[in-house]
C-alpha positions in Angstrom: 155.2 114.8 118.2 154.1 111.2 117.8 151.8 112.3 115.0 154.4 114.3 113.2 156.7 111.4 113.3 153.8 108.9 111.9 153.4 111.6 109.0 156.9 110.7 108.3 156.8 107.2 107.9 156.3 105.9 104.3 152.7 104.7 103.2 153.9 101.1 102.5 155.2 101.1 106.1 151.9 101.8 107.1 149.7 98.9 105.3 148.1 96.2 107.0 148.6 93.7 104.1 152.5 95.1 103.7 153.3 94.1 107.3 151.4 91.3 107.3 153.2 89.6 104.8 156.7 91.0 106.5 156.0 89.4 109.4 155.0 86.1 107.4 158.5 86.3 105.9 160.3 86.6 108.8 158.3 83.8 110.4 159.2 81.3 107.3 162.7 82.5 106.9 163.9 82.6 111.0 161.0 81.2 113.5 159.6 78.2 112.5 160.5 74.8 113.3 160.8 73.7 109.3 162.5 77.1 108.6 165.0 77.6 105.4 168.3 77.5 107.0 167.5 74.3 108.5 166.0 73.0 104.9 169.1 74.1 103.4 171.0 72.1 106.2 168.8 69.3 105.9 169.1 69.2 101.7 173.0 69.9 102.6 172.7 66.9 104.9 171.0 64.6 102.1 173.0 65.4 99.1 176.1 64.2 101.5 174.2 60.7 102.2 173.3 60.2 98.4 177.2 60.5 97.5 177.6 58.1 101.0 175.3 55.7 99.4 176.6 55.9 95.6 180.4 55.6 97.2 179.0 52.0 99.0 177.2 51.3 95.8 180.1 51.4 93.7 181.9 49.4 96.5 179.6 46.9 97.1 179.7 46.3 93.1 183.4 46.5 93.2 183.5 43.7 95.9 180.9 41.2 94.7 182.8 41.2 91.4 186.2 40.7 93.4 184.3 37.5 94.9 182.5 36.4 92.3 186.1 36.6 89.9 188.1 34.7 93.5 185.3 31.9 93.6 185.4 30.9 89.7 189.3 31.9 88.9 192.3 29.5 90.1 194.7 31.9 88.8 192.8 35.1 90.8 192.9 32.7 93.8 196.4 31.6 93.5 197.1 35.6 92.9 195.2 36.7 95.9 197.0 34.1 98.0 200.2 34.8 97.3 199.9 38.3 97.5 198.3 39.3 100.6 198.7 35.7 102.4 202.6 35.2 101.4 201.7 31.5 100.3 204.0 30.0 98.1 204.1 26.6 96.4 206.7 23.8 98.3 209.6 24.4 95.8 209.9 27.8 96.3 211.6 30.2 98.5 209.9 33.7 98.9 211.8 36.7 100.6 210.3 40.2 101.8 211.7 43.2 101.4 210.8 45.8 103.8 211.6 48.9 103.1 213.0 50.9 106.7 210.6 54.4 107.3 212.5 57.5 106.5 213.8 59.1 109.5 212.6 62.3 107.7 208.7 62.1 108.0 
């Protein structure tokens, strides 16, 4: 019975270099340590840290030109100050409007 049923199986089945190379796949693809689902997580991984790295780039760019225009710029300065610090000069008055939060949201 166990001959009959190793007649049956197909010739590739049955080659040393066929199976060799199976067992090879499934060794790279599922059991190692470096296998490809975790390279594909890991180039997953990187590709997010590159576009991390371009964003602070960008912003790092962004901010040094924002300093660079608040150090040589009275009028940015004088801008910036009233704006986020609510300075004004000593004849003026300034008033805030607030607006109330909608009882909707």
């Amino acid at each position: 019975m166990l001959r009959e049923f190793y007649h049956k199986i197909p010739p590739f089945l049955k080659d040393k270099y066929f199976l060799t190379i199976v067992v090879f796949l499934v060794w790279i693809l599922f059991l190692d340590r470096n296998n490809l689902i975790s390279q594909f997580r890991l180039h997953k991984e990187l590709q997010g840290h590159k576009r991390q790295m371009e964003f602070y780039l960008k912003e790092t760019y962004n901010d040094s030109v924002a300093l660079h225009k608040l150090t040589t710029d009275t009028a940015e300065m004088e801008r910036i100050a009233r704006e986020k610090y609510y300075m004004k000069r000593d004849s003026e008055d300034i008033y805030l409007i607030i607006p109330k939060p909608d009882a909707n949201k």
